[in-house]
Steps between C-alpha positions, in 0.01 A plus 500: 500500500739417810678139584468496848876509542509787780766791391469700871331539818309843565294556757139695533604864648098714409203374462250772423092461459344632199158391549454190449850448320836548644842639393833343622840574531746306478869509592670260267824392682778393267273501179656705220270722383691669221305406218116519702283739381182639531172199392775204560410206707698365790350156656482574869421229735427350165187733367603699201462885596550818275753747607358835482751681718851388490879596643805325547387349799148483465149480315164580540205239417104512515364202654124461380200341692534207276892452598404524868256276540681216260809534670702535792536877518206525718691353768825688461651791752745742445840337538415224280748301319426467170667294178562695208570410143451692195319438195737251296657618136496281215897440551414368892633216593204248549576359879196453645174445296209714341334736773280737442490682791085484539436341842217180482460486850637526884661214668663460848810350661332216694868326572875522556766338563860429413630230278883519481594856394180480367159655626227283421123712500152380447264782350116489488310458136160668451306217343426630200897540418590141599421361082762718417797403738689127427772421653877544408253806275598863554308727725580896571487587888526877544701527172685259561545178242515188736436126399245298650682174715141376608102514523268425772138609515484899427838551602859429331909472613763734428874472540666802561870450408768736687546740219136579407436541933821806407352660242124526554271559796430149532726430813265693697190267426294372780235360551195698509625710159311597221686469205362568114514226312503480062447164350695372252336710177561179273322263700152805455547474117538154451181472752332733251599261185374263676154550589448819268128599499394257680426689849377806300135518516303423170317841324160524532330417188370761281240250320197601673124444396493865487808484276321282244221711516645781364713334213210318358617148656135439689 
């Protein structure tokens, strides 16, 4: 479990095939990696990896076929920037909001601009994601926890303060990025409350003719 409040940036130094997987490397910048050790999970570019190799200044990750074609990695080169933020502990200070690091889908920078000090971006929605997203909600872009300041059709506005644009990868944005994007994991459950069952599709019946047949019924 992460919080989408970015601790480093890394950036992508090996990608190696293995198959149809592929392991990364990772150089992780500033990130203190004292207490990582082997089978923890880091949030990079917001999807929650497992280190299986790991140094002072650097771990090791398999990337699966599942993780590359649900998120952004496909796209990435080496030289990527990349936020990082380890798994939270249960004395973490709660600044962001629940993220689970499991990408739902791929969006894209479709605007910029600057407001102020501010930079002001628009970012593409798949359709089937836009339910989940309200604004002044929470949304994680690439790790990162970010607020929602507005909603148009399939696509919603960010507003990237000075300090977040300093710590995180997000200065570099343009348009034309692919960026991973988590949904709020609240708004999924209380969906689920919600409708429950009701989309599941009904068991086929096991009260045949040849059913009653056979226990005396006909």
């Amino acid at each position: 479990m992460f919080t989408g409040i970015i601790e480093a940036v890394g950036s992508l130094v090996e990608m190696t095939r293995q198959g149809e997987d592929v392991t990364i490397t990772v150089a992780t910048g500033r990130l203190d990696m004292s207490d990582v050790k082997l089978g923890d999970s880091i949030a990079t570019n917001g999807v929650c990896l497992t280190v299986i190799d790991v140094s002072s200044q650097h771990y090791c990750a398999d990337l699966s076929l599942e993780t590359l074609n649900k998120s952004a990695f496909a796209h990435y080169q080496v030289g990527e920037k990349l936020n990082l933020e380890k798994a939270m502990l249960p004395t973490t200070r709660f600044g962001g909001h629940i993220v689970s690091g499991h990408v739902d889908g791929i969006g894209e920078i479709i605007e910029r601009q600057w407001v102020g000090r501010a930079i002001e971006l628009w970012v593409s929605l798949p359709n089937e994601l836009t339910r989940y997203v309200a604004e002044k909600g929470s949304i994680t872009i690439d790790g990162i926890s970010l607020t929602v300041n507005g909603l148009r059709k399939n696509a919603f506005k960010l507003t990237i303060v000075p300090h977040t644009s300093l710590e995180t990868t997000i200065d570099g944005f343009q348009p034309g990025r692919k960026v991973n994007l988590e949904v709020d994991v609240l708004a999924r459950y209380l969906e689920r409350l919600l409708v429950g069952g009701q989309n599941e599709p009904e068991s086929p019946s096991r009260m045949t003719m040849e059913f009653l047949q056979q226990n005396g019924f006909a």
